[in-house]
C-alpha positions as CSV (number, residue, x, y, z in Angstrom):
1,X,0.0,0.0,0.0
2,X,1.6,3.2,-1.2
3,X,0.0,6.2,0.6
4,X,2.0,9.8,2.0
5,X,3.4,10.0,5.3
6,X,0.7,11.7,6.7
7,X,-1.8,9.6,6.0
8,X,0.5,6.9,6.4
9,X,0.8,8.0,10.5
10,X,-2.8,8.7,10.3
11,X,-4.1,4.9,9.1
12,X,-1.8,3.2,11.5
13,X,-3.1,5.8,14.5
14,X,-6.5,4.5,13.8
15,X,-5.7,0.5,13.5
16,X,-3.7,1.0,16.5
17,X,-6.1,3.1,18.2
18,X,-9.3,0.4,17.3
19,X,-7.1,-2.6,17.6
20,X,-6.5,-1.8,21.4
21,X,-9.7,-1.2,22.2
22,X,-10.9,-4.5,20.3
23,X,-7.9,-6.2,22.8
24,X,-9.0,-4.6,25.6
25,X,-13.0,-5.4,25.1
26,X,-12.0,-9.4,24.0
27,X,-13.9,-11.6,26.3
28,X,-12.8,-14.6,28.0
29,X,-8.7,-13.6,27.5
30,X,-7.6,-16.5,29.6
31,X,-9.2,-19.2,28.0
32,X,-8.1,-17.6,24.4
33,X,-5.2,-17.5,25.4
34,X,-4.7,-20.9,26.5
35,X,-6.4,-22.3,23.1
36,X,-3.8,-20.3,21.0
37,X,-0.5,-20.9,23.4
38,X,-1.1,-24.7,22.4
39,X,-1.5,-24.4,18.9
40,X,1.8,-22.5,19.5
41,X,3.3,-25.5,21.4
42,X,1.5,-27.8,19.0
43,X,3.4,-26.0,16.2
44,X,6.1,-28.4,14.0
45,X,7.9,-25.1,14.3
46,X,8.1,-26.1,18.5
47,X,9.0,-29.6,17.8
48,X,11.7,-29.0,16.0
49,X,13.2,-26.0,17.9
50,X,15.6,-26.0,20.3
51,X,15.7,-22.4,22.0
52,X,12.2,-20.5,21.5
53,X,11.7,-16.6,22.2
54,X,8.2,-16.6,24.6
55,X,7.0,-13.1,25.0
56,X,5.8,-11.8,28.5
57,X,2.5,-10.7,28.1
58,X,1.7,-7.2,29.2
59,X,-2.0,-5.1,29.8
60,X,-4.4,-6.9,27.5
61,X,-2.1,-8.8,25.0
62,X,-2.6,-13.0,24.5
63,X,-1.7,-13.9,27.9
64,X,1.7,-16.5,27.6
65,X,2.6,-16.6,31.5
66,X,0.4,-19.3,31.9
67,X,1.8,-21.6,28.6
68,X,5.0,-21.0,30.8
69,X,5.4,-23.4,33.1
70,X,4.3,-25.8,30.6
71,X,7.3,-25.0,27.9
72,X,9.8,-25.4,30.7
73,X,8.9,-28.8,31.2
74,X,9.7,-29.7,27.4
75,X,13.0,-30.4,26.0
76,X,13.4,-26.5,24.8
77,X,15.3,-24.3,26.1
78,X,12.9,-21.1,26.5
79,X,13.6,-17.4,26.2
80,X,12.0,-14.3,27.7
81,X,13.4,-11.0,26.8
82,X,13.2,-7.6,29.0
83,X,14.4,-3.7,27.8
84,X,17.6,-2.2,28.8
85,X,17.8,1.7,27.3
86,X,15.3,0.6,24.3
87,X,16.7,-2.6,23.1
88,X,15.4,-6.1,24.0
89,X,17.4,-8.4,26.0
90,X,17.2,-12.0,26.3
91,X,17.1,-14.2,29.4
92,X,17.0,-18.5,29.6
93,X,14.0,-18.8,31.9
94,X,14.8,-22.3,34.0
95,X,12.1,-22.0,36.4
96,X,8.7,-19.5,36.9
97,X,10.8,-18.0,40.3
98,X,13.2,-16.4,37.9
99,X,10.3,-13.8,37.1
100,X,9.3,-10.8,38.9
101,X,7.1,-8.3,38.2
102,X,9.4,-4.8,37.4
103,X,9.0,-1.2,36.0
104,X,5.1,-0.7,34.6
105,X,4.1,-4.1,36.2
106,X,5.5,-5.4,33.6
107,X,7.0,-9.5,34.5
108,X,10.7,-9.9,33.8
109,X,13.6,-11.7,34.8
110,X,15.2,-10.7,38.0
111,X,17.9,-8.3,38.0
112,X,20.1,-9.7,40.1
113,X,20.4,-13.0,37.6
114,X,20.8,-11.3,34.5
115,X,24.2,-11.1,34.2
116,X,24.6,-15.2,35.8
117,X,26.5,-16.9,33.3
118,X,25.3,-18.9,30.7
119,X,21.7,-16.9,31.3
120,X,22.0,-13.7,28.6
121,X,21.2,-15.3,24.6
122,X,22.1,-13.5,21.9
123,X,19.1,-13.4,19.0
124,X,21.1,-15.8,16.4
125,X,20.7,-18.9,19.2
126,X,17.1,-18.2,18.5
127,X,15.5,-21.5,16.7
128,X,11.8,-19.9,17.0
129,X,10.5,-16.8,17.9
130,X,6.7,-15.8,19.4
131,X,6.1,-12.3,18.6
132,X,3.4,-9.8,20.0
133,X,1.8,-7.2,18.4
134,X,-0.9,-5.0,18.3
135,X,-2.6,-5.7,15.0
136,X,-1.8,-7.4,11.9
137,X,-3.5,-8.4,8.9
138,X,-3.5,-12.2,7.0
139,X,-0.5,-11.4,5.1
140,X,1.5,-11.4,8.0
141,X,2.2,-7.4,8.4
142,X,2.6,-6.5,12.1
143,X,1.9,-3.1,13.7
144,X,3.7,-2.8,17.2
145,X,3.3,-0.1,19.6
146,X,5.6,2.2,17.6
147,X,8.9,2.1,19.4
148,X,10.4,-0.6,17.1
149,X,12.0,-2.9,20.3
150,X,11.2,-6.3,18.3
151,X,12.1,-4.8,14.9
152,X,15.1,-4.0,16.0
153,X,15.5,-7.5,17.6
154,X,14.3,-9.5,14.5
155,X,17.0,-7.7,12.5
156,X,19.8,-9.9,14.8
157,X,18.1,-13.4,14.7
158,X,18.6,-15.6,11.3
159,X,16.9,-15.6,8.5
160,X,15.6,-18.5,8.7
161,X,14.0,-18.3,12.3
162,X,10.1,-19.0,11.7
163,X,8.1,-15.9,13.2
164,X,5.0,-16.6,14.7
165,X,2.4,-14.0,16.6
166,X,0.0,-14.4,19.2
167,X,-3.1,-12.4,18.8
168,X,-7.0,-12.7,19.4
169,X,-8.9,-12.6,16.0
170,X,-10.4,-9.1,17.0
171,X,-6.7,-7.4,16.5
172,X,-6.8,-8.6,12.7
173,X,-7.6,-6.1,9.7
174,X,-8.3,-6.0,6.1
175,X,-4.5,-4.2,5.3
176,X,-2.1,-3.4,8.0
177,X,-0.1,-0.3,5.9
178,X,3.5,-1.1,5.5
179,X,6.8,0.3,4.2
180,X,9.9,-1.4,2.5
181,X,11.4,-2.7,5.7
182,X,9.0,-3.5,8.0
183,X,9.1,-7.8,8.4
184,X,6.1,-10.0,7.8
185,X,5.3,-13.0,10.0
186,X,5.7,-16.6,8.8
187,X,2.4,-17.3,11.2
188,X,0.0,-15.7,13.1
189,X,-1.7,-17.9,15.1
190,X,-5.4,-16.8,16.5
191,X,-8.1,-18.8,18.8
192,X,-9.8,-19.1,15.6
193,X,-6.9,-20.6,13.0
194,X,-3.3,-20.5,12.0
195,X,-2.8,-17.8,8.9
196,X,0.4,-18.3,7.1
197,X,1.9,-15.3,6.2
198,X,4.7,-13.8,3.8
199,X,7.4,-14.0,6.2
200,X,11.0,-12.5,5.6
201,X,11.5,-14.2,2.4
């Protein structure tokens, strides 16, 4: 979609704008969110990864603390990332205790084990990686809160890492509008089915 800047801002404002308030009106969250974190886990992508990216959910997003406990009793080795000065970090999670709730209420892994070794990930070790978001569309396109934290992270892991979103079917739209280097999903998975998107390549 080729549109000016303006009214570029403008359309995402409003998708952002209605896609949080369809988040925040979406019934029954926790039982969503269960039904989509297994299709996640259910995922060929899972079976076959060995270190998998779980976002922590924050406010009204597709709640993943409770797949949690779950995924650490697998074979996987799971990852949850947390912000230092704008850029995602990532953590191996080992056990639920690791987790406390920080700055904005928003759960990450204690401080004082960050810098443990063996415990910090870089973004290429990353075989899978769960996404959030606050709308998208079936093509894959993404539309974040606007301060680029997983763009920025995406551009580190490989190429060929699958990317797959969480989100309830109310935060999908006709057309998210894109530019040249935003990065499409390879899945976004929904309580209602599993859309298979552009990806990176």
């Amino acid at each position: 979609m080729t549109i000016d800047t303006k009214d570029f801002k403008e359309q995402k404002n409003r998708i952002r704008e209605k896609a949080h308030a369809n988040r925040t009106q979406q019934d029954n969250k926790d039982e969503l969110s269960q039904k989509i974190c297994g299709t996640f886990m259910a995922l060929p992508e899972f079976a076959s990864a060995r270190t998998v990216l779980f976002y922590l959910d924050v406010r009204s997003e597709v709640r993943t603390r409770h797949a949690l406990p779950a995924a650490l009793q697998s074979d996987k080795r799971i990852v949850v990332p947390y912000c230092v000065e704008n850029e995602l970090e990532l953590f191996l999670l080992e056990n639920m205790d690791e987790l406390a709730v920080g700055m904005y209420k928003i759960l990450e892994p204690r401080k004082e084990l960050r810098d443990l070794p063996g415990k910090r990930i870089a973004p290429d070790e990353l075989d899978l990686i769960m996404v959030p978001g606050v709308a998208f569309d079936r093509r894959g396109a993404r539309m974040g809160h606007g301060f680029g934290y997983y763009d920025r992270l995406l551009q580190h892991a490989r190429a060929e890492t699958p990317l797959v979103a969480l989100a309830f079917e109310c935060q999908l739209f006709e057309e998210i509008p894109t530019q040249a280097h935003d990065v499409f999903m390879d899945k976004i998975i929904t309580e209602q089915a599993t859309y298979r998107g552009k990806g990176r390549a």
